[in-house]
PADREN-328149 format. One record per atom (N, C-alpha, C): atom name; x, y, z. Coordinates in nm, 4 decimals, m for minus. Layout:
BEGIN
 atom       xx       yy       zz
   CA        X        Y        Z
...
//
This chain:
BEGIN
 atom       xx       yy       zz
    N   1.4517   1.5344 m15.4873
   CA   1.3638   1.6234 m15.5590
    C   1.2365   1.6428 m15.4777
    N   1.2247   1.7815 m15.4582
   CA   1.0594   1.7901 m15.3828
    C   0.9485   1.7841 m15.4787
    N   0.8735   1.6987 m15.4168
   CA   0.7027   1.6347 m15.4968
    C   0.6053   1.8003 m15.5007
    N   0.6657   1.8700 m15.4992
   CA   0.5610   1.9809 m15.4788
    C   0.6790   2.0787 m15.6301
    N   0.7325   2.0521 m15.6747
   CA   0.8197   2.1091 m15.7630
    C   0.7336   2.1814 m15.8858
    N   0.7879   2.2898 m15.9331
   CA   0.6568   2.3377 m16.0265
    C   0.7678   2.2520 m16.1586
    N   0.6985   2.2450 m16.2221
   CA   0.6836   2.2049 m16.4230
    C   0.8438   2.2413 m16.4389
    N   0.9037   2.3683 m16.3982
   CA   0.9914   2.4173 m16.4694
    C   1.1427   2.4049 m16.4095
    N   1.0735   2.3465 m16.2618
   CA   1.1980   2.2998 m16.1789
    C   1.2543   2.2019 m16.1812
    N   1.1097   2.1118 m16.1898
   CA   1.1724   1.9712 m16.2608
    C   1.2328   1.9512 m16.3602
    N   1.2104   2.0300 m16.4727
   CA   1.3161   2.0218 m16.5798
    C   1.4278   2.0439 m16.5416
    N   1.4642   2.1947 m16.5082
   CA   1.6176   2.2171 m16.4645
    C   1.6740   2.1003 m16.4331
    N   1.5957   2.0535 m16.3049
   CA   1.6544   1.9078 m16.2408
    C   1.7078   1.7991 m16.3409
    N   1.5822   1.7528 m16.4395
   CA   1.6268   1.6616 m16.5206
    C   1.7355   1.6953 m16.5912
    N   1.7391   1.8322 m16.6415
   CA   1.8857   1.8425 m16.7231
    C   1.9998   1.8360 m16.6327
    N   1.9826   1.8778 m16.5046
   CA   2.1064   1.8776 m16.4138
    C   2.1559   1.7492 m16.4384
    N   2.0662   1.6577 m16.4386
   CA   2.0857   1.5020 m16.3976
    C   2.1543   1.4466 m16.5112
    N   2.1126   1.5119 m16.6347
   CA   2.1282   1.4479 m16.7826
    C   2.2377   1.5040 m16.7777
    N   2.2847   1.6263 m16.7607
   CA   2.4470   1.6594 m16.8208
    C   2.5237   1.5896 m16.7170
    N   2.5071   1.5781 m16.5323
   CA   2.5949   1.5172 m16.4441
    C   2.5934   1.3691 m16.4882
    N   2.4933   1.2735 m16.5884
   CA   2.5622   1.1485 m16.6242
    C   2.6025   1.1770 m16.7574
    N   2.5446   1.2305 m16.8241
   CA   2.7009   1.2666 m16.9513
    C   2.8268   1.2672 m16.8825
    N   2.7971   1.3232 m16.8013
   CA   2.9483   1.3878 m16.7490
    C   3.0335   1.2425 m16.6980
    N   2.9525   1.1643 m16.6151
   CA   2.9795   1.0725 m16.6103
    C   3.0693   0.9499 m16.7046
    N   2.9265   0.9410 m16.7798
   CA   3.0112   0.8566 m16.8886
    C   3.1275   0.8964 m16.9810
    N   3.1114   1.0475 m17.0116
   CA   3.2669   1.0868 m17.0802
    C   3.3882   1.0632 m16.9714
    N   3.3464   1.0522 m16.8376
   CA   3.4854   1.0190 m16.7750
    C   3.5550   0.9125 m16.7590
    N   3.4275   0.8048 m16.7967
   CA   3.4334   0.6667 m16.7466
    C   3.5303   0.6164 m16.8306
    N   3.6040   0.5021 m16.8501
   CA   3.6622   0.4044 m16.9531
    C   3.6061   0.4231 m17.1033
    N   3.6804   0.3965 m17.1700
   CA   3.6303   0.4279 m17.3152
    C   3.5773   0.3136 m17.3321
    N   3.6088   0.1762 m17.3141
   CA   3.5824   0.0482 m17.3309
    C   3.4388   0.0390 m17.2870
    N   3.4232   0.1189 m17.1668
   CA   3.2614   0.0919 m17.0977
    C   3.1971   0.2098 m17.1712
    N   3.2450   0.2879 m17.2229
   CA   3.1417   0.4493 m17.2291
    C   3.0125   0.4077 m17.2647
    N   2.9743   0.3008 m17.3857
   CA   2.8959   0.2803 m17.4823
    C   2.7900   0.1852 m17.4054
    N   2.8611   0.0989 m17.3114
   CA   2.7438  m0.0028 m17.2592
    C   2.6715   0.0676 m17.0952
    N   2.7339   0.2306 m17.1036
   CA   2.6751   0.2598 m16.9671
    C   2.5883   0.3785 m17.0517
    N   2.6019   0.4326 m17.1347
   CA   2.5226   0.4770 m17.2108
    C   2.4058   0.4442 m17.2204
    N   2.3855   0.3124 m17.2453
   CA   2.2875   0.2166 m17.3464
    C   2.2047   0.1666 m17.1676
    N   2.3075   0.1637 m17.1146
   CA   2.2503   0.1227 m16.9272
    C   2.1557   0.2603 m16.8936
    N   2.2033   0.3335 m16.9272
   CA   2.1692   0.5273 m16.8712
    C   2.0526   0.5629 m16.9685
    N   2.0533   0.5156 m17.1031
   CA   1.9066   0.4780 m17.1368
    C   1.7914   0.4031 m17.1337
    N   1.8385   0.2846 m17.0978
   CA   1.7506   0.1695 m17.0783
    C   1.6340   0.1998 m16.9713
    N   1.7739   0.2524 m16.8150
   CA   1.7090   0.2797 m16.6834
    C   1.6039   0.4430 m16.7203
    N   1.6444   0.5212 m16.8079
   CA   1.5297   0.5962 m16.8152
    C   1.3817   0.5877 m16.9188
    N   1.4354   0.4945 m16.9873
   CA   1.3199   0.4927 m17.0524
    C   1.1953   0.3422 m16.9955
    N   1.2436   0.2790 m16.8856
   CA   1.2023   0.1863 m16.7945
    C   1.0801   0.2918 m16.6683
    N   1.1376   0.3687 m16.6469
   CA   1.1295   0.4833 m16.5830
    C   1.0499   0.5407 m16.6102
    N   1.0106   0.5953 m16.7495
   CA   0.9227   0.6658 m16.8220
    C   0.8146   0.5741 m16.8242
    N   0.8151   0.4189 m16.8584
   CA   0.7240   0.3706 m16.8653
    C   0.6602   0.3114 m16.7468
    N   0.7260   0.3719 m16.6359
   CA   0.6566   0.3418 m16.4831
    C   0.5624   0.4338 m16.4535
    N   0.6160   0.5106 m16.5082
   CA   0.5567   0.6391 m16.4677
    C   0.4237   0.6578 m16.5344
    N   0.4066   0.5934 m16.6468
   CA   0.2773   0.5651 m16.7783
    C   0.1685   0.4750 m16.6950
    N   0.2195   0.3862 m16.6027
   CA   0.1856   0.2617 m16.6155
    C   0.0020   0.2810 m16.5239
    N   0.0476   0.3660 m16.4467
   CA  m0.1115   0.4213 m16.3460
    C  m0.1972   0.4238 m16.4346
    N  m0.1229   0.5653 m16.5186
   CA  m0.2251   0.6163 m16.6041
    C  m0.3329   0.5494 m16.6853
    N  m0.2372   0.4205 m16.7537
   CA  m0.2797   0.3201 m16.8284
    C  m0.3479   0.2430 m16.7827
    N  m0.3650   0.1750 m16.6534
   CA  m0.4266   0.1272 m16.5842
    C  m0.5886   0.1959 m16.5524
    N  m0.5326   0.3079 m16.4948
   CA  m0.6807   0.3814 m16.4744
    C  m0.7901   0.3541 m16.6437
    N  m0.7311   0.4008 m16.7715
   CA  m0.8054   0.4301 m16.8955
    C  m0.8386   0.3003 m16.9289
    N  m0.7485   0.1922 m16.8310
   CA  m0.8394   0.0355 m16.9088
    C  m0.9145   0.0317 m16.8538
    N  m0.9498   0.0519 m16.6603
   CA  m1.0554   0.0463 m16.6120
    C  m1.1992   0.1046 m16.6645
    N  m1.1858   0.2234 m16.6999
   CA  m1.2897   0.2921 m16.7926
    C  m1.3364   0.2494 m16.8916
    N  m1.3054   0.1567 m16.9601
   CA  m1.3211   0.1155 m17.0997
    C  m1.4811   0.0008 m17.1200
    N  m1.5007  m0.0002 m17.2164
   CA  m1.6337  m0.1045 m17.2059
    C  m1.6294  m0.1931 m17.2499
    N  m1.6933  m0.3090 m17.1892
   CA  m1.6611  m0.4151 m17.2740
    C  m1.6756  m0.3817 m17.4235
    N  m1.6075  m0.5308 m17.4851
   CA  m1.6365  m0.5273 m17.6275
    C  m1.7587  m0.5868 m17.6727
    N  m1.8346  m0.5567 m17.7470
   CA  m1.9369  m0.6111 m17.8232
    C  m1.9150  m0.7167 m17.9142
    N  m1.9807  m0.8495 m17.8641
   CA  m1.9468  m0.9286 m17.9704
    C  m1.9951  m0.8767 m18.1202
    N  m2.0721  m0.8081 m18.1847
   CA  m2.1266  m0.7900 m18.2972
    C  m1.9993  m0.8080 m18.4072
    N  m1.9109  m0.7081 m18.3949
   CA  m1.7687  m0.6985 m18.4861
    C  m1.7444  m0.8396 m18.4861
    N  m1.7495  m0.9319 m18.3714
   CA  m1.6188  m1.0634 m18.4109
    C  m1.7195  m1.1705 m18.4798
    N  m1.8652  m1.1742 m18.4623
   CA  m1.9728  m1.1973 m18.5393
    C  m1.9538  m1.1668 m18.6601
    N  m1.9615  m1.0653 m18.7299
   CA  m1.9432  m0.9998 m18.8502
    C  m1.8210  m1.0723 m18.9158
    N  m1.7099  m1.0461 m18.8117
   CA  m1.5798  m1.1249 m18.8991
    C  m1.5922  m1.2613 m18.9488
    N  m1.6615  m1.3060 m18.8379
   CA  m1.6273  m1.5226 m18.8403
    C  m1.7817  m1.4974 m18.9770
    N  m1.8237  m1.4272 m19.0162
   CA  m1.9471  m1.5000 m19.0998
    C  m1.8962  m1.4679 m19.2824
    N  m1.7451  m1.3504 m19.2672
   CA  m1.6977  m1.3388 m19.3729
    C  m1.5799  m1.4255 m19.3861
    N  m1.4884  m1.4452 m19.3033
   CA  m1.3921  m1.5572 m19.2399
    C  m1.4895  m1.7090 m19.3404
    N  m1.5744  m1.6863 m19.2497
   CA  m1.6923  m1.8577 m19.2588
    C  m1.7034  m1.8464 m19.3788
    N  m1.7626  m1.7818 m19.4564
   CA  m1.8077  m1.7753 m19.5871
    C  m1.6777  m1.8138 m19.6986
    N  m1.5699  m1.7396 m19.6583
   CA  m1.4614  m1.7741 m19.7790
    C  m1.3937  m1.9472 m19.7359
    N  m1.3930  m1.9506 m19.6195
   CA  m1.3846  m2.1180 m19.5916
    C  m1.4803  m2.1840 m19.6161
    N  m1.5610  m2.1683 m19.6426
   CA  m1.6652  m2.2640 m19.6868
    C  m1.6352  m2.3563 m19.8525
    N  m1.5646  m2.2322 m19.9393
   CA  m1.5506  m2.2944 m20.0321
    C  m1.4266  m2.3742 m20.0213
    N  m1.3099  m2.4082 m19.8904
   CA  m1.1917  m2.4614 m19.9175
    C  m1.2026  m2.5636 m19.8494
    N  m1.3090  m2.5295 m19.7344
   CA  m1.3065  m2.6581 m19.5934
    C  m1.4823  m2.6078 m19.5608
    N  m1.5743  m2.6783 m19.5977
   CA  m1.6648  m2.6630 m19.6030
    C  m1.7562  m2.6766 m19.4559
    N  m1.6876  m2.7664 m19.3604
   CA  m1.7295  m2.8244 m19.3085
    C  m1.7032  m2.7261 m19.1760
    N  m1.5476  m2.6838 m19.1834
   CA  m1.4614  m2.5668 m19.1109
    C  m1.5781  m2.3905 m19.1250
    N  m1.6228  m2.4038 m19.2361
   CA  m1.6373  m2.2841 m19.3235
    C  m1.7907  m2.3000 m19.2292
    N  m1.8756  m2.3637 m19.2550
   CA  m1.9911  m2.3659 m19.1935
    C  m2.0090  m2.3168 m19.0625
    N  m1.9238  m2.3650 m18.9780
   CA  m1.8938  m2.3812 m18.8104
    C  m1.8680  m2.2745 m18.7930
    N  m1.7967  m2.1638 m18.8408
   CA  m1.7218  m2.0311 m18.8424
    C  m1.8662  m1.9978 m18.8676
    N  m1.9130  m1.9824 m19.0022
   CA  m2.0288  m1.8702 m18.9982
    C  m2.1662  m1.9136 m18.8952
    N  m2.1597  m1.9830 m18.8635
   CA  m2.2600  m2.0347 m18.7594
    C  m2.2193  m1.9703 m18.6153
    N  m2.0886  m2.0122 m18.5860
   CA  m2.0826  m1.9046 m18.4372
    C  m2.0905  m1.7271 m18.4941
    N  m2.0582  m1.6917 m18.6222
   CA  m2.0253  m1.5758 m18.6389
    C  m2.2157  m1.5446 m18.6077
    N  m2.3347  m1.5991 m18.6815
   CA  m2.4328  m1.5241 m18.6768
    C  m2.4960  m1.5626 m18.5242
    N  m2.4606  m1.6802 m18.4000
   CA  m2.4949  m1.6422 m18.2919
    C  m2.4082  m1.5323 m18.2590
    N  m2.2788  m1.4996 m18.2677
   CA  m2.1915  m1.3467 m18.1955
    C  m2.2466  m1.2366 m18.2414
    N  m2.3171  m1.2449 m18.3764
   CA  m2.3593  m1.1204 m18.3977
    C  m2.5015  m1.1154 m18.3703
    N  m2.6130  m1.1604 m18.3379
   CA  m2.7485  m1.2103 m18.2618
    C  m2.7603  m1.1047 m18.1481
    N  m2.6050  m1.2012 m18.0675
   CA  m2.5743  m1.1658 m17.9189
    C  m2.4952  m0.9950 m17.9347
    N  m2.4606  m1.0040 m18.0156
   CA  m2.4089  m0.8337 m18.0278
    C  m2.4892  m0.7505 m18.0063
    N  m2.6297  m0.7907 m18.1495
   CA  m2.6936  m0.6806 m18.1451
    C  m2.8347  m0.7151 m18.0320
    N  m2.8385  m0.8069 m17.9601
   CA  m2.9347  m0.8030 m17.8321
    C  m2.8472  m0.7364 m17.7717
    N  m2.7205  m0.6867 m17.7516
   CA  m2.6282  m0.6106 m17.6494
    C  m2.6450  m0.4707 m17.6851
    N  m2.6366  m0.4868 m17.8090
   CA  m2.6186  m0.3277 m17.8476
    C  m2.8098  m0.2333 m17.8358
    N  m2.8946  m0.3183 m17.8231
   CA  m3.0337  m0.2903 m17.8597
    C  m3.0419  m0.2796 m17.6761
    N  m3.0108  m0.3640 m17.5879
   CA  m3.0525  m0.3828 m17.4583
    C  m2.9919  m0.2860 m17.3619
    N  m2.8375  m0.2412 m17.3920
   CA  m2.7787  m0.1574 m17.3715
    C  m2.8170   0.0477 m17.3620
    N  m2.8700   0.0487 m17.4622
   CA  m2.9623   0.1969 m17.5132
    C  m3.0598   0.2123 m17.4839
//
């Protein structure tokens, strides 16, 4: 396949490809048809997700850290309902929760 192919050639192509392994597997053994099938999907949808995988890479690079504030917020409602079962557990939770959220919002204030 040429890398310079427009949008509409490559399709043709892909269907060429898709009906020449249909074609395939209806010729093959009946016994195998089903596990070269399941092979003839596997390898393209492996494929598809190679092909994702740059992309995905690039959009994590972009991304910003996370702000502790949210996981602050959680551990001090987390903390709070343990407090009444494991008091001791329950304390410790909302205690890191209000340094994460401290440190959040010196992030979020220092940041802007």
């Amino acid at each position: 396949m040429i890398p310079e192919a427009s949008p509409r050639q490559r399709e043709e192509e892909i269907e060429r490809l898709a009906a020449q392994t249909g074609r395939l597997i209806r010729e093959a053994d009946p016994a195998s048809r089903a596990e070269l099938a399941e092979a003839a999907s596997a390898i393209l949808r492996e494929e598809a997700l190679t092909a994702q995988e740059p992309q995905q890479r690039h959009e994590s690079v972009s991304r910003r850290p996370m702000n502790p504030l949210a996981a602050g917020l959680g551990l001090l409602i987390v903390g709070a309902g343990l407090t009444l079962l494991f008091p001791f557990v329950g304390i410790a939770l909302m205690v890191c929760g209000v340094m994460a959220t401290i440190w959040g919002a010196i992030m979020s204030v220092t940041r802007k």
